[in-house]
C-alpha positions as CSV (number, residue, x, y, z in Angstrom):
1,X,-157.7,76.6,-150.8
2,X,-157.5,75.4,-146.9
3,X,-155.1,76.9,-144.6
4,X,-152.2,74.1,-143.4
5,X,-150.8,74.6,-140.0
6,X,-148.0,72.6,-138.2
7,X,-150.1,69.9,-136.1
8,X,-146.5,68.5,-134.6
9,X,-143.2,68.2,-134.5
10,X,-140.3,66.1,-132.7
11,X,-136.2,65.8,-133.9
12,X,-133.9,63.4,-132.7
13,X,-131.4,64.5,-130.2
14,X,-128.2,66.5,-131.6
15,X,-124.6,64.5,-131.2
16,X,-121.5,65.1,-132.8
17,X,-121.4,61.8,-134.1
18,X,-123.8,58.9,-134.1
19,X,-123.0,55.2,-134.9
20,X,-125.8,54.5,-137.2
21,X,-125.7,54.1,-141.0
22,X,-126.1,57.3,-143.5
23,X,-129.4,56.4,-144.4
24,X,-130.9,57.8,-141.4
25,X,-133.4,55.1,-140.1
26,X,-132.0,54.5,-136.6
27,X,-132.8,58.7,-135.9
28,X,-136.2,58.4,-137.8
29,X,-137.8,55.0,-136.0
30,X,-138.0,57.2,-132.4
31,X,-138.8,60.3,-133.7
32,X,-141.8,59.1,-136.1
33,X,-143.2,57.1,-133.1
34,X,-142.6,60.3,-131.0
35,X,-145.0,62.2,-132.8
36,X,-147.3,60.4,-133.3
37,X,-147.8,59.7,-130.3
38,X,-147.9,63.9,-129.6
39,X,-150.3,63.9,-132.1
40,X,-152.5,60.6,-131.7
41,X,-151.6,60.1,-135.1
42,X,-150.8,56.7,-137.3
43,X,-148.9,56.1,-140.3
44,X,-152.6,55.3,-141.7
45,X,-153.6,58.8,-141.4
46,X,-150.5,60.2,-143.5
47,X,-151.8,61.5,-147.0
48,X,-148.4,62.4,-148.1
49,X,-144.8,61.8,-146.6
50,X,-141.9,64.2,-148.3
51,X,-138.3,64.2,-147.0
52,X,-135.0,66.1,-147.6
53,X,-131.8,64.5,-147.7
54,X,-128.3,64.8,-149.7
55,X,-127.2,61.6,-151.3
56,X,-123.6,63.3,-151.4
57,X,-123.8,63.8,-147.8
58,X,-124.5,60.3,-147.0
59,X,-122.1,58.3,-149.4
60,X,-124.6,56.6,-151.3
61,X,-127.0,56.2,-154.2
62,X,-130.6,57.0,-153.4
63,X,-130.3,56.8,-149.6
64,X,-133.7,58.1,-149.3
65,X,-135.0,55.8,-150.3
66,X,-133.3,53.5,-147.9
67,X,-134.9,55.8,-145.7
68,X,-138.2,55.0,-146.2
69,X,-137.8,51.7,-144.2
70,X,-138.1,53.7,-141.2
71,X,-141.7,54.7,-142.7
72,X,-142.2,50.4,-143.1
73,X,-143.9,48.7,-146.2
74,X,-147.7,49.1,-145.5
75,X,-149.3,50.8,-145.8
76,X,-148.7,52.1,-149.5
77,X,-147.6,55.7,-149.4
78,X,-147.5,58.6,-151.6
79,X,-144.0,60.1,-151.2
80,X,-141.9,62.4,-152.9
81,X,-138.0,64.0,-152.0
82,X,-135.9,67.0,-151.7
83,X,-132.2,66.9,-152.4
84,X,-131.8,70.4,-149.8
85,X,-132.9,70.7,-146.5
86,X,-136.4,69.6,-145.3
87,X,-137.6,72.7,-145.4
88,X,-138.4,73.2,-148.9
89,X,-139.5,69.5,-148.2
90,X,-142.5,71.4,-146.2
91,X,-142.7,73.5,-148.6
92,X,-143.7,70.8,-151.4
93,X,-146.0,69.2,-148.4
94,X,-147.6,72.5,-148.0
95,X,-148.6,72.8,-151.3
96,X,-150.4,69.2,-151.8
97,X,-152.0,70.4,-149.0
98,X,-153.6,73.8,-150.2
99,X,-154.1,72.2,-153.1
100,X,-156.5,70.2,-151.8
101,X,-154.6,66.5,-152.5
102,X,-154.0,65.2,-149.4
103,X,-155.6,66.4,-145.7
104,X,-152.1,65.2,-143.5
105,X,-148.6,65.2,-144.8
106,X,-145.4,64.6,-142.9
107,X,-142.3,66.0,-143.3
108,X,-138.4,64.6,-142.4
109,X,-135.4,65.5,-142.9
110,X,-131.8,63.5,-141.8
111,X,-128.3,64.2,-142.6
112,X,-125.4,62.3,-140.9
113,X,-122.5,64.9,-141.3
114,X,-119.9,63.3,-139.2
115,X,-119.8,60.9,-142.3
116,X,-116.8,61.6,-144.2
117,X,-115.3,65.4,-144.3
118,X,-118.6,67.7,-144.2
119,X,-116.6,70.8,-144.7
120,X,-115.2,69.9,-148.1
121,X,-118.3,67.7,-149.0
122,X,-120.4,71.4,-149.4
123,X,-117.8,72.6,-151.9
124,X,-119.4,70.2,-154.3
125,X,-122.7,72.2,-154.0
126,X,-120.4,75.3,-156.0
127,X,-119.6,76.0,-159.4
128,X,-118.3,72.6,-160.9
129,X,-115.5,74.5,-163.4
130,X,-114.6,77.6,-161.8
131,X,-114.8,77.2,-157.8
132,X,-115.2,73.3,-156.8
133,X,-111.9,72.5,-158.3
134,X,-110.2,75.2,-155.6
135,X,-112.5,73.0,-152.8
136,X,-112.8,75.9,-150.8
137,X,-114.4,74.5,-147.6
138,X,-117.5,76.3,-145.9
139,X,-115.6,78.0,-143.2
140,X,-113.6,79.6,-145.8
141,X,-116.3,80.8,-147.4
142,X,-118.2,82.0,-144.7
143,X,-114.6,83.4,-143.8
144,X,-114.6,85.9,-146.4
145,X,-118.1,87.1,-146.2
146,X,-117.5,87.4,-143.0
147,X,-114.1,89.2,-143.5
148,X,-116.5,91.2,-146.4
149,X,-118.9,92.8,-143.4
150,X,-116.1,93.7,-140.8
151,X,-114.0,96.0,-143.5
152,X,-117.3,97.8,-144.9
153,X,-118.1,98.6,-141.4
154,X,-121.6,96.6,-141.1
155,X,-120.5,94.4,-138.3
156,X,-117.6,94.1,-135.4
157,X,-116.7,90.7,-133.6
158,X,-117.9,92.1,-130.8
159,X,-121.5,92.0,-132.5
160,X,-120.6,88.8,-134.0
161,X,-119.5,87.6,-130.5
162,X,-122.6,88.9,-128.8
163,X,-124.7,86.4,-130.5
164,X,-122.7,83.5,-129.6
165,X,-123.0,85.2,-126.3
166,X,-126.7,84.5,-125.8
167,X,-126.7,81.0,-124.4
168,X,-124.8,82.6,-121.1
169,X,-121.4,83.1,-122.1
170,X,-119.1,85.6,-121.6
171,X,-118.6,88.3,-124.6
172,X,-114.8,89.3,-123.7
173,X,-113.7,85.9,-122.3
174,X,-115.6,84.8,-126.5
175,X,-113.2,87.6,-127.8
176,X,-110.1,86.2,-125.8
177,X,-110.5,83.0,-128.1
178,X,-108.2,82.4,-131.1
179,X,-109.1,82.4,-134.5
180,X,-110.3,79.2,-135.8
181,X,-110.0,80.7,-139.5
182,X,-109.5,84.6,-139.2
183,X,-111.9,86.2,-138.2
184,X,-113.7,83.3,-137.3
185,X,-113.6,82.0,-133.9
186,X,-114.6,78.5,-132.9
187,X,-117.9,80.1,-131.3
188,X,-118.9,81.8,-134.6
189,X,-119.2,78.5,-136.5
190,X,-121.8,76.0,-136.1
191,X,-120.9,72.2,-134.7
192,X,-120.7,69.5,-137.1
193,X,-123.9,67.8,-135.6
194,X,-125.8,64.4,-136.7
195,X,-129.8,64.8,-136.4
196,X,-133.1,64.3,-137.9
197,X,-136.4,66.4,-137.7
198,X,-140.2,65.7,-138.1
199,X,-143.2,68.1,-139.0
200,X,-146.5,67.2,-139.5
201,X,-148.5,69.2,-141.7
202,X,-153.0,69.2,-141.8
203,X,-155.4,71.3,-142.8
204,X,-156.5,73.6,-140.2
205,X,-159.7,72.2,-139.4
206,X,-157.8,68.4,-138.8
207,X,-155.1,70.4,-136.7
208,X,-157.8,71.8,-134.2
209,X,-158.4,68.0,-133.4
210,X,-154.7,67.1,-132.8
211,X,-153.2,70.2,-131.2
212,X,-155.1,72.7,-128.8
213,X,-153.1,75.6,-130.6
214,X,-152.6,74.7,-134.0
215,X,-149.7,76.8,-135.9
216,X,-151.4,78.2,-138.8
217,X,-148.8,78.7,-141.6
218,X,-150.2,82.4,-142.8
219,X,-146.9,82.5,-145.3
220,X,-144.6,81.0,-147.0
221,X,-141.9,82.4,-149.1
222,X,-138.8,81.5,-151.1
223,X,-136.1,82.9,-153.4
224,X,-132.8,82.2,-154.5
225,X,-129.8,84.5,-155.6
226,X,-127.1,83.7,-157.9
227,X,-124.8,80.7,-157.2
228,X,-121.7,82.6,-158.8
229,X,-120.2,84.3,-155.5
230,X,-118.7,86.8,-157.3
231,X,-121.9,88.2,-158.8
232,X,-123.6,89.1,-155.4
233,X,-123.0,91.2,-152.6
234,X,-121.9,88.8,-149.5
235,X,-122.9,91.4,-146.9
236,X,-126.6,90.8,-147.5
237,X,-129.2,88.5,-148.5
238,X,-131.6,89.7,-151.1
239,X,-133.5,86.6,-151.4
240,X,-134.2,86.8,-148.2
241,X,-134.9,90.5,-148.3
242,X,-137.2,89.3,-151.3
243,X,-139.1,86.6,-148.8
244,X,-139.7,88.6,-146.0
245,X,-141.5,91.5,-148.5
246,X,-144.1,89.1,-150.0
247,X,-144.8,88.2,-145.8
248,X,-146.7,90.0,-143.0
249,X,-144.1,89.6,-140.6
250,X,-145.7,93.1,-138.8
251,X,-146.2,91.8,-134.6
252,X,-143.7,88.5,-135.0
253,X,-143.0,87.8,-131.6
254,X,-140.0,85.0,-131.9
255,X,-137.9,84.4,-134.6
256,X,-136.0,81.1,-135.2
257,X,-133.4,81.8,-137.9
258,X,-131.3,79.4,-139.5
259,X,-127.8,81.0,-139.3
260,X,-125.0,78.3,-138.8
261,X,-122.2,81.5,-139.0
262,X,-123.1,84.6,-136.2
263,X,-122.4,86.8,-138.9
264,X,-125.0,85.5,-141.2
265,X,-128.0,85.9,-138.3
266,X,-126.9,89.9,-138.6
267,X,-127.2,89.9,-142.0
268,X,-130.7,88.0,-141.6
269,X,-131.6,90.0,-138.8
270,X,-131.3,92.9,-141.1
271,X,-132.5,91.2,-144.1
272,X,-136.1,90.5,-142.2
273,X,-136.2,93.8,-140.4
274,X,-136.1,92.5,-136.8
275,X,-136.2,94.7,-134.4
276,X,-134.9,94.2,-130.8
277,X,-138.4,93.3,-129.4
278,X,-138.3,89.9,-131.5
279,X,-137.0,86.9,-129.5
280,X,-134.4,85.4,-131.8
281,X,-133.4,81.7,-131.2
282,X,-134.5,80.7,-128.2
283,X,-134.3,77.0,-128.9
284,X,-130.2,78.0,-129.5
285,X,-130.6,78.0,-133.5
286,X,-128.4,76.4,-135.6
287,X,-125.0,77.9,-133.6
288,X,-126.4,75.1,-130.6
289,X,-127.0,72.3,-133.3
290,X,-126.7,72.4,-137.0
291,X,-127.7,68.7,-138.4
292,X,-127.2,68.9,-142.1
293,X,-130.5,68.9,-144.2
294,X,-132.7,69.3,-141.1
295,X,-131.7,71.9,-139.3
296,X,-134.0,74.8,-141.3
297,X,-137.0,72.0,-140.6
298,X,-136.5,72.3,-137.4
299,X,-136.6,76.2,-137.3
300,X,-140.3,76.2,-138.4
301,X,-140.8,73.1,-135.8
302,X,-139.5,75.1,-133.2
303,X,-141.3,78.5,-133.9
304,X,-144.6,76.1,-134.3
305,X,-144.1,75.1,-130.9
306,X,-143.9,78.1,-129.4
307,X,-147.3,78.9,-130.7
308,X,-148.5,74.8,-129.3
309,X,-147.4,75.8,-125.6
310,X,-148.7,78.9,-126.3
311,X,-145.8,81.2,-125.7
312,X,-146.5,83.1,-128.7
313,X,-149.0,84.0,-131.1
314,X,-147.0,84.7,-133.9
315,X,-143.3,83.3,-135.4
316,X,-141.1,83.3,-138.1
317,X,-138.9,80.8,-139.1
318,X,-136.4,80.8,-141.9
319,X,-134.0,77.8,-143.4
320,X,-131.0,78.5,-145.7
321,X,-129.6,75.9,-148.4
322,X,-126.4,76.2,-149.9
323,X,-123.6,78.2,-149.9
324,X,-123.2,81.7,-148.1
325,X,-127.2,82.0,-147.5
326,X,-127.6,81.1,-151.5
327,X,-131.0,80.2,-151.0
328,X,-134.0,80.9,-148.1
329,X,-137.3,80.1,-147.1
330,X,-139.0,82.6,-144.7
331,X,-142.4,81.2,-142.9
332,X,-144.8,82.9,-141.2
333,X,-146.9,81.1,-138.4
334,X,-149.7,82.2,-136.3
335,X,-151.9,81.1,-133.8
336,X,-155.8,81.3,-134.6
């Protein structure tokens, strides 16, 4: 089966709230003519277009498919959709890919979550008899694993604080803050952003012709734990744990983790065995910018351009989908 690596990538820019409709066209018109022109590519050379979106999220009936109109009606495409983020999008890409389908696929996901009440929108991704009807929201969630790590002695705030910390900012003055929702600070959550990302997958061979470093995709892993909260330890994340063992993650150089809590990027840290010589983040991770149903897309775009510019030679990248780090996907890429 070929190898696929990431040929390009591009994501619209990350604002609290942007005017345009739910469907996502007005963020995916620039960005699609962004990379291809990175990439020298047209829609003509596109084998296969996947996207992930949440129909909850934006209010209406199949708005994916209203999304396509940013893709335009010639010519005939071969598409298919994720209702989670993009990443597992990539994932389906991947595989028509190694499977020898398609040569090109490209990947987007959207999500405009200043549209209605985000917060209380997620509870709808819980148990529909036992835990929707309470619509605990996802800080409160994330509260109590949060508040679950800090009494067993796995974490502080100070630790939790020292993450926020990395873009610059003072750890005490961080710790001076109030609570937003005990023990959560403001600086622990992620903002509610509005965004859209873009990957585009080839075969290595075709990759060498559109990017002087191709990221070679060496792995790709993921697993899911149970969706009853009650059933699973808070304080860790075995599917990720599951992931990263079925990876060579041995002489990663950066990692780009998808944790919208601080907490949960300790637990991920720990899950994936990072030591302090990885880079975590440096494009500011999902605590900068945390666009619903993209955001773990663009964690493998942005390890993948660290290998393009030639920063690294090897990254991981991880996305999470629903609640409390329910589910993750844990990618290896290389340079070659």
């Amino acid at each position: 089966m070929p190898d696929v690596a990431v040929a390009g990538f591009a994501q619209a820019p990350h604002v609290r709230k942007t005017p345009g409709t739910t469907n996502g066209v007005e963020m995916l018109v620039p960005i699609f003519a962004e990379v291809f022109a990175k990439t020298g590519l047209s829609k003509q050379d596109i084998g296969f277009w996947c996207s992930g979106s949440s129909d909850y999220l934006a209010g209406r009936a199949f708005s994916f498919i209203a999304a396509v109109d940013a893709i335009g009606a010639f010519p005939p495409i071969h598409e298919s959709h994720v209702e989670m983020d993009a990443a597992w999008a990539l994932y389906e890409a991947w595989l028509k890919i190694r499977m020898g389908e398609v040569e090109t696929a490209l990947v987007y996901g959207f999500g405009k979550s200043s549209a209605g009440q985000l917060r209380r929108v997620l509870a709808l991704q819980l148990d529909p008899y036992v835990v929707t009807p309470l619509w605990p929201d996802s800080i409160a969630l994330a509260g109590i694993q949060a508040r679950l790590g800090l009494e067993a002695g796995l974490w502080s705030e100070k630790d939790m604080a020292e993450v926020a910390a990395r873009d610059g900012r003072d750890v005490a003055d961080l710790l001076d803050t109030p609570y937003f929702a005990d023990p959560l600070r403001a600086h622990d959550i992620a903002p509610i952003t509005d965004g859209a990302a873009v990957v585009i997958l080839s075969t290595v061979e075709r990759a060498r012709d559109i990017v002087e470093h191709p990221a070679v995709i060496t792995g790709i892993e993921h697993r899911v734990d149970s969706p009853v909260l009650g059933a699973r330890d808070l304080t860790r994340s075995p599917s990720t744990e599951a992931a990263a063992k079925a990876l060579d993650t041995d002489g990663v150089e950066i990692a780009e983790l998808h944790a919208p809590f601080t907490h949960q990027e300790l637990i991920l840290r720990t899950a994936l065995g990072l030591d302090e010589q990885v880079k975590i983040n440096p494009s500011g991770g999902a605590l900068a910018a945390n666009p619903m149903f993209s955001a773990g897309l663009a964690r493998i775009g942005e390890a993948a351009q660290r290998i393009h510019t030639g920063e690294a030679r090897k990254a991981l990248a991880h996305a999470t989908s629903g609640p409390v780090l329910q589910q993750n996907l844990v990618a290896v890429l290389e340079a070659r």
